[in-house]
C-alpha angles and dihedrals in degrees: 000000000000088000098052092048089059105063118091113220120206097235090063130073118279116262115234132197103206128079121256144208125239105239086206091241102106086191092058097036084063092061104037116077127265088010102283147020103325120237123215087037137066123262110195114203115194122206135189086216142007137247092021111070094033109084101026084064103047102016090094089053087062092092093052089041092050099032092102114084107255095016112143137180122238124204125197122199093329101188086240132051104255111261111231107209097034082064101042079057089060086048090261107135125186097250085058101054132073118197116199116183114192121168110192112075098224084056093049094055094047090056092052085044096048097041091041090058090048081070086222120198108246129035136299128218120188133168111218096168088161097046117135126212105261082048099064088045097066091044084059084044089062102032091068090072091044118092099195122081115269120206123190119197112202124148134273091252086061089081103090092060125086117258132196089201102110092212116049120169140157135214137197135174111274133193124314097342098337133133119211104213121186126196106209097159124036134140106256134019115005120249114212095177131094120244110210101213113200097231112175118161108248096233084061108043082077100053107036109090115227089257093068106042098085100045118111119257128218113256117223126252116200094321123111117254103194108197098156098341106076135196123306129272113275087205112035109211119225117294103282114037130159121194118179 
């Protein structure tokens, strides 16, 4: 019967060895192995565009991320200059982020390298939108020695390209304060469907009556929707800095 238990059939969900992070959605736990973000891999979130998806997606995940003593969460050329308050709202206080903006993409790519191999506590987000192939597989190569979960912001576009990133998903804005979140890479049996994630922002969970929770909200065309990410810097420091 021991026997039987361990065999992995291609129609169930990957096992995984590593631990993992709750990402505080219970629908998308269920479908993600092992029950949350994985640590010691890549997990590549597309987007169709930047700074509006982000945070409403992880930023449940931010209690599990921060719950060790001395955890932090690094950020790597985000496309907005972190907002302060909007993440002091997710938990997310200034002595426990570190925001790295790099311009060049090679850059880029060397400071996730190099961050990723000091095996940090916390989480690290980086948006790699240039990113090749090879490139992400090292990445892959040196996350399975980092315990921290590792998440890797590329566009929608991107889709169409390999990845060595063992969990690869997309999300959108869906209807009223929903996220549409697809899974279209997991280890295990594949998952066609849509989950429609409830997303509102938690400074605004306390102000929107009942009535308005279920109405449809415009999406957004080309226009930039800041929710944590604010807007960008007016005066751009030199090409590395780190503020805490």
């Amino acid at each position: 019967m021991h026997v039987a238990e361990a065999v992995w059939r291609g129609t169930e969900l990957g096992k995984v060895d590593a631990r993992v992070v709750s990402s505080g959605f219970p629908l998308l736990n269920a479908e993600l192995p092992g029950g949350g973000w994985p640590t010691r891999n890549l997990t590549e979130l597309l987007l169709s565009q930047y700074a509006i998806c982000e945070w409403r997606l992880l930023g449940p995940a931010v209690p599990s991320v921060l719950a060790e003593e001395g955890s932090m969460v690094y950020l790597v050329s985000p496309p907005k200059q972190p907002n302060a308050p909007g993440l002091a709202q997710l938990g997310v206080t200034p002595d426990r982020l570190v925001w790295i903006e790099v311009k060049e993409p090679a850059e880029r790519l060397w400071v996730a390298e190099q961050l990723i191999k000091s095996d940090p506590c916390g989480a690290v987000m980086v948006w790699l939108p240039q990113a090749r192939p090879e490139q992400l597989r090292r990445l892959q190569v040196h996350a399975q020695s980092c315990d921290a979960p590792v998440f890797v912001f590329r566009p929608e576009t991107a889709l169409r390209d390999t990845s060595a990133a063992p969990l690869r998903v997309s999300a959108a804005l869906g209807t009223g304060w929903n996220i549409d979140l697809r899974i279209r890479k997991r280890r295990g049996a594949t998952f066609d469907g849509v989950l429609e994630l409830p997303a509102m922002p938690s400074s605004l969970d306390i102000v929107i009556p009942p009535r308005l929770r279920t109405l449809p909200v415009p999406r957004p065309a080309r226009q930039e929707v800041p929710h944590v990410l604010g807007r960008p810097a007016t005066n751009p420091a030199a090409a590395f800095r780190v503020a805490h």
